[in-house]
Residue, then its C-alpha position, 0 to 999 in steps of 0.5 A: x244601693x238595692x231597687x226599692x221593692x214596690x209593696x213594702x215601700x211604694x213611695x220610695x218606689x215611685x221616687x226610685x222610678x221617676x228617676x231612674x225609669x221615666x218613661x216607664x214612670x209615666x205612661x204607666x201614671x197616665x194610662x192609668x188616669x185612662x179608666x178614672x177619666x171615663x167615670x168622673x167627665x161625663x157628670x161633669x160635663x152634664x153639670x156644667x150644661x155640656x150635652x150630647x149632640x143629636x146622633x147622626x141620621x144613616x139614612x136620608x129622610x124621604x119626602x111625602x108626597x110626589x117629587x117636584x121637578x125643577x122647571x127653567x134647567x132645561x138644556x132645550 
C-alpha cells in the first residue's frame, strides 16, 4: 500500500500518520494550536474578569523628606 499523499486526500493522510507517524502526528498538531491559543485566551481571560497584575517597579521608590534613624540599636 502507498503513502496517501496529503493534498489530494489529507484526512486519510492524518489517519495514515496518526498510525504509522505518532510522534511526528502530534507535536506537529499541538505546535500548531501554539499561535491559535495567543489569539483566543487573552479575551477570554478579560471575559471572565481575569486581569493582568500591576508590572513589577525595577526601581525602589525613594522616601520624601529626611531619613529617620531607628533609636534603641545601639551596641553601646
Amino acid at each position: 500500500m502507498s503513502k496517501p499523499s496529503f493534498w489530494s486526500t489529507p484526512l486519510r493522510y492524518f489517519r495514515w500518520a496518526s498510525h504509522e507517524r505518532p510522534a511526528y502526528f502530534w507535536s506537529i498538531l499541538i505546535g500548531s494550536m501554539g499561535p491559535v491559543t495567543v489569539l483566543t485566551v487573552p479575551p477570554i481571560r478579560r471575559y471572565f474578569g481575569d486581569v493582568d497584575p500591576e508590572p513589577i517597579p525595577l526601581t525602589y521608590p525613594i522616601p520624601k523628606g529626611p531619613r529617620v534613624i531607628p533609636k534603641g540599636y545601639d551596641d553601646e
